[in-house]
C-alpha positions in Angstrom: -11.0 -16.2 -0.6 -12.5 -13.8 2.0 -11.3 -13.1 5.0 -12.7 -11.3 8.1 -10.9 -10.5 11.1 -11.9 -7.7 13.5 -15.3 -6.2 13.2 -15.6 -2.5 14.1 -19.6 -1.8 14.7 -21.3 -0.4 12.1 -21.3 3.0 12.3 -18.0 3.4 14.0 -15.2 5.5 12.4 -12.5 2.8 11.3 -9.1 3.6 11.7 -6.5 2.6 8.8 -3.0 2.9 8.7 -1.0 2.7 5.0 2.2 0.9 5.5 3.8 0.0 1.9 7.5 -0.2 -0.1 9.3 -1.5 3.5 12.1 -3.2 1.1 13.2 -5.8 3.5 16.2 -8.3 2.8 17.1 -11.6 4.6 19.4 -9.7 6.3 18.9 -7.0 8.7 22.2 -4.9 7.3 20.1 -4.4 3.8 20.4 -1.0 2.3 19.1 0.2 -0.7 20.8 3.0 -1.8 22.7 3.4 1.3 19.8 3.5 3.8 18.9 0.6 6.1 15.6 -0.1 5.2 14.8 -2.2 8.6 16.3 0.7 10.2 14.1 3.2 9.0 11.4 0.7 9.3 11.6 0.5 12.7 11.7 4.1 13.1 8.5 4.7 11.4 6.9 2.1 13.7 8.2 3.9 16.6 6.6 7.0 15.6 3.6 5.4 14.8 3.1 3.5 18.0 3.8 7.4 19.5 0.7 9.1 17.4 -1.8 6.5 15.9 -1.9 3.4 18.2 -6.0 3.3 18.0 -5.7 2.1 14.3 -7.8 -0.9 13.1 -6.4 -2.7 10.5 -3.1 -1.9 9.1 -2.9 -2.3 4.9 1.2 -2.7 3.4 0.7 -2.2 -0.1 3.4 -3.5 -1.7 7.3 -3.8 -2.2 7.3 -5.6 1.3 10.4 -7.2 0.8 13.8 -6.5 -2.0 15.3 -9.8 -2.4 12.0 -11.7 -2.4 13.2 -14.6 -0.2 10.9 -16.7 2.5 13.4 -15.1 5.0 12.8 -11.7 4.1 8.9 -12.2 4.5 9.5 -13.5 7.6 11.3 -10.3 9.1 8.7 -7.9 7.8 5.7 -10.2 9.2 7.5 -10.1 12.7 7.4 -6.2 12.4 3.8 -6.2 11.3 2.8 -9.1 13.4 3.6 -7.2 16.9 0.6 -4.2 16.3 -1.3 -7.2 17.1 -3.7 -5.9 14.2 -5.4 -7.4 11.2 -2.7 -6.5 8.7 -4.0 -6.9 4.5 -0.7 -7.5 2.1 -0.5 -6.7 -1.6 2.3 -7.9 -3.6 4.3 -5.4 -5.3 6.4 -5.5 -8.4 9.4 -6.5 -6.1 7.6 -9.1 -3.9 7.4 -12.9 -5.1 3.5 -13.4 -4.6 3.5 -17.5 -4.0 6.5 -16.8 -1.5 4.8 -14.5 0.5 1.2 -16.4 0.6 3.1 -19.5 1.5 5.3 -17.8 4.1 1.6 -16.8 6.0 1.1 -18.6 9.4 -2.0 -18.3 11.1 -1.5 -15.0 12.5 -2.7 -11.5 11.7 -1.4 -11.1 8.5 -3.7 -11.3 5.2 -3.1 -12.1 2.0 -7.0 -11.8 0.0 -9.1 -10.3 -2.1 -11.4 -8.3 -0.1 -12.7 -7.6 3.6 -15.5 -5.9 4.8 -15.2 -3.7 8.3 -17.7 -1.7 9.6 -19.7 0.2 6.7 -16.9 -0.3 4.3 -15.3 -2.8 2.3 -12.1 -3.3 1.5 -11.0 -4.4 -2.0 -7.2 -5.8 -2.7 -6.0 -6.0 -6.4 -3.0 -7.4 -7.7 -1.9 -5.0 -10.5 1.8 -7.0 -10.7 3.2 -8.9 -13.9 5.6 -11.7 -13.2 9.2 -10.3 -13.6 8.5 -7.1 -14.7 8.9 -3.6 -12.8 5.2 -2.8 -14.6 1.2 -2.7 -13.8 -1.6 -4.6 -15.6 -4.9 -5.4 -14.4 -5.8 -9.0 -16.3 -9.2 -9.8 -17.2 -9.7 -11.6 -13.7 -8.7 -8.7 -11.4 -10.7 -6.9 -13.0 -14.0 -9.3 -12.9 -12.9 -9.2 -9.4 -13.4 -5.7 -9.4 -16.7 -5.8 -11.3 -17.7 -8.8 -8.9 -16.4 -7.5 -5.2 -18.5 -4.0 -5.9 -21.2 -5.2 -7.7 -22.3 -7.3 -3.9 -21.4 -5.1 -1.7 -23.3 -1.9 -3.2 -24.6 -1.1 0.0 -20.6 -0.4 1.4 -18.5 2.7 0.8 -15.5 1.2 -0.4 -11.6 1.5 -0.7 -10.0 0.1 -3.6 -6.5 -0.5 -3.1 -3.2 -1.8 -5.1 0.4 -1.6 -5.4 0.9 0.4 -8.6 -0.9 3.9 -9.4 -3.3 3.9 -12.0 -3.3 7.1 -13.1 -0.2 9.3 -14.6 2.1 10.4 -11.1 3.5 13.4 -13.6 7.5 11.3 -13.5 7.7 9.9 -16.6 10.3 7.4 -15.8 7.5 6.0 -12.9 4.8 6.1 -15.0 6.2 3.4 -17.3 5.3 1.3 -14.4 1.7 2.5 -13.7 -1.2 0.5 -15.0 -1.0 -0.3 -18.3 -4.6 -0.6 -19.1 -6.3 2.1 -16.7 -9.4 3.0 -19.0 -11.0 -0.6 -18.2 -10.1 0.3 -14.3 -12.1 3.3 -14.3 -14.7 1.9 -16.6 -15.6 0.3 -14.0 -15.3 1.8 -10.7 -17.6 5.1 -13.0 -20.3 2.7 -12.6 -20.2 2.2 -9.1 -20.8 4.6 -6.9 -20.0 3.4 -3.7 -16.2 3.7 -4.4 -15.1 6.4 -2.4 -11.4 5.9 -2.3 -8.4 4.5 -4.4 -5.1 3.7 -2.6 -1.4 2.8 -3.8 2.3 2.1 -3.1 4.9 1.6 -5.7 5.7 5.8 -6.1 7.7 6.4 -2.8 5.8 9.7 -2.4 2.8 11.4 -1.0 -0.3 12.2 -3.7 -3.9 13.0 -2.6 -6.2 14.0 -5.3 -9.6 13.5 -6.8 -12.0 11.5 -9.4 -15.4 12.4 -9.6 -15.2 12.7 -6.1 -13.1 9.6 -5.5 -10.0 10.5 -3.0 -7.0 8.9 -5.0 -4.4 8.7 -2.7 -0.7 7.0 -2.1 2.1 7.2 0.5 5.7 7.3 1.1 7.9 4.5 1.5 9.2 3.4 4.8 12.6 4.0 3.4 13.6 6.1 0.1 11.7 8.8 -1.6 11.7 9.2 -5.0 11.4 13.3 -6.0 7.7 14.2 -7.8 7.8 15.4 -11.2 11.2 14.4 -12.0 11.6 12.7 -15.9 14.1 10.5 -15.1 15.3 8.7 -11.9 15.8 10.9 -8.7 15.6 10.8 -5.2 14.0 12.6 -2.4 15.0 14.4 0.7 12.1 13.9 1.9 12.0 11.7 5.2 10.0 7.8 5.5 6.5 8.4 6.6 3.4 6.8 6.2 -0.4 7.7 5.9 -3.6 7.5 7.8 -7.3 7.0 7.2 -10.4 7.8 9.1 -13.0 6.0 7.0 -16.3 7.8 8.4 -19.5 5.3 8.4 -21.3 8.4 6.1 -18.5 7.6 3.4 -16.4 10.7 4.2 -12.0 9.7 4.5 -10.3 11.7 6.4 -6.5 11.4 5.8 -3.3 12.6 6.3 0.5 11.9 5.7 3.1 11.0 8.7 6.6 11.5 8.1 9.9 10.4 10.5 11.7 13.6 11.8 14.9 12.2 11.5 16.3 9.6 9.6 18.1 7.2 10.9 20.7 7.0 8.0 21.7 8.7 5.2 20.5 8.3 1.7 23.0 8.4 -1.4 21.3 11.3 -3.3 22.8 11.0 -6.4 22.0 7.7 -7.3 20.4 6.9 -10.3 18.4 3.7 -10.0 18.3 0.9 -8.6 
């Protein structure tokens, strides 16, 4: 299904804001690992309604919710719901994928395969295996892939999923990256209009490069977990969240946002969850 909502002209610089691993419950007390994650939510709204309210379309990859419950969905799509912006959901590997599509209304909020905005277009890939923390792309995502790029090779595109498809440098996370990345790339080599890939799932900030392909992911909205660490750990690092300026010449300009204080405390010594 494709779905279109907002237009900006062709030509114009479109504004994106990453919003991903919110970890919601049904209840507004949920913590995970000792931090409020609606708490912390809400102050990463705050701080992006102070610094990047001329966004476009807002994209939460992922993890939107812990507990997976109708209720849940409905708390994070009444935060996302008052931008008052076309908003594009992913599942992630804590989400339940028919709950959240049949929790939708008729509002803002997206749950589809690909948009187009402007010069670019937007692709959405569900890299989640039913109950299981990991990452493959089946044979149909990945026709989707092949399919979504293959008419639209006249757009600079952003590919974007929950889990990272290439090695974050943590082993313990990289258990849970794409299991079958090869066939991913195999085909994103042969088009070249791809000129960004974009993730949840890691709770921390990476921006790198693939044959000049930006390959970037965000924090969470609540916990970090710490880069290049083998085995579980957390961050001290604050909630943040990342921006895009997708130029109409292909160029991204981005950038991380972080909280300056959180509104919480975190229990560092935790190891899992």
């Amino acid at each position: 299904m494709t779905t279109i909502s907002k237009h900006p002209k062709s030509g114009r610089t479109i504004k994106v804001l990453q919003i991903t691993d919110t970890h919601l419950f049904s209840d507004s007390s949920g913590c995970l690992l000792g931090l409020n994650t609606e708490q912390s939510l809400n102050a990463v709204i705050a701080d992006v309604r102070a610094s990047h309210s001329q966004a476009d379309v807002i994209l939460a990859t992922g993890d939107l919710v812990h507990d997976g419950t109708p209720a849940a969905y409905r708390r994070i799509f009444s935060h996302l719901e008052s931008f008052a912006l076309p908003v594009y959901c992913l599942p992630g590997n804590h989400d339940e994928g028919k709950t959240l599509e049949h929790t939708l209304g008729d509002g803002n909020i997206k749950y589809t395969d690909h948009v187009d905005m402007g010069n670019w277009r937007f692709i959405f890939l569900d890299s989640t295996i039913a109950d299981s923390e990991g990452a493959h792309l089946t044979r149909e995502t990945l026709d989707l892939l092949e399919k979504q790029l293959e008419t639209a090779a006249d757009r600079h595109t952003l590919v974007c999923l929950h889990h990272q498809p290439l090695p974050m440098g943590s082993h313990w996370l990289d258990t849970m990256a794409v299991d079958n990345p090869k066939d991913f790339f195999t085909i994103i080599d042969k088009h070249p209009q791809v000129r960004g890939i974009l993730w949840g799932h890691v709770h921390q900030a990476y921006d790198g490069m693939y044959k000049g392909i930006k390959l970037m992911s965000s924090p969470s909205t609540c916990i970090q977990f710490l880069p290049n660490s083998d085995d579980f750990a957390v961050d001290t690092a604050n909630p943040g969240y990342r921006w895009l300026e997708l130029h109409a010449d292909g160029r991204i300009e981005t950038g991380v946002e972080r909280i300056a204080t959180l509104p919480g405390s975190v229990d560092l010594a935790s190891n899992g969850y």
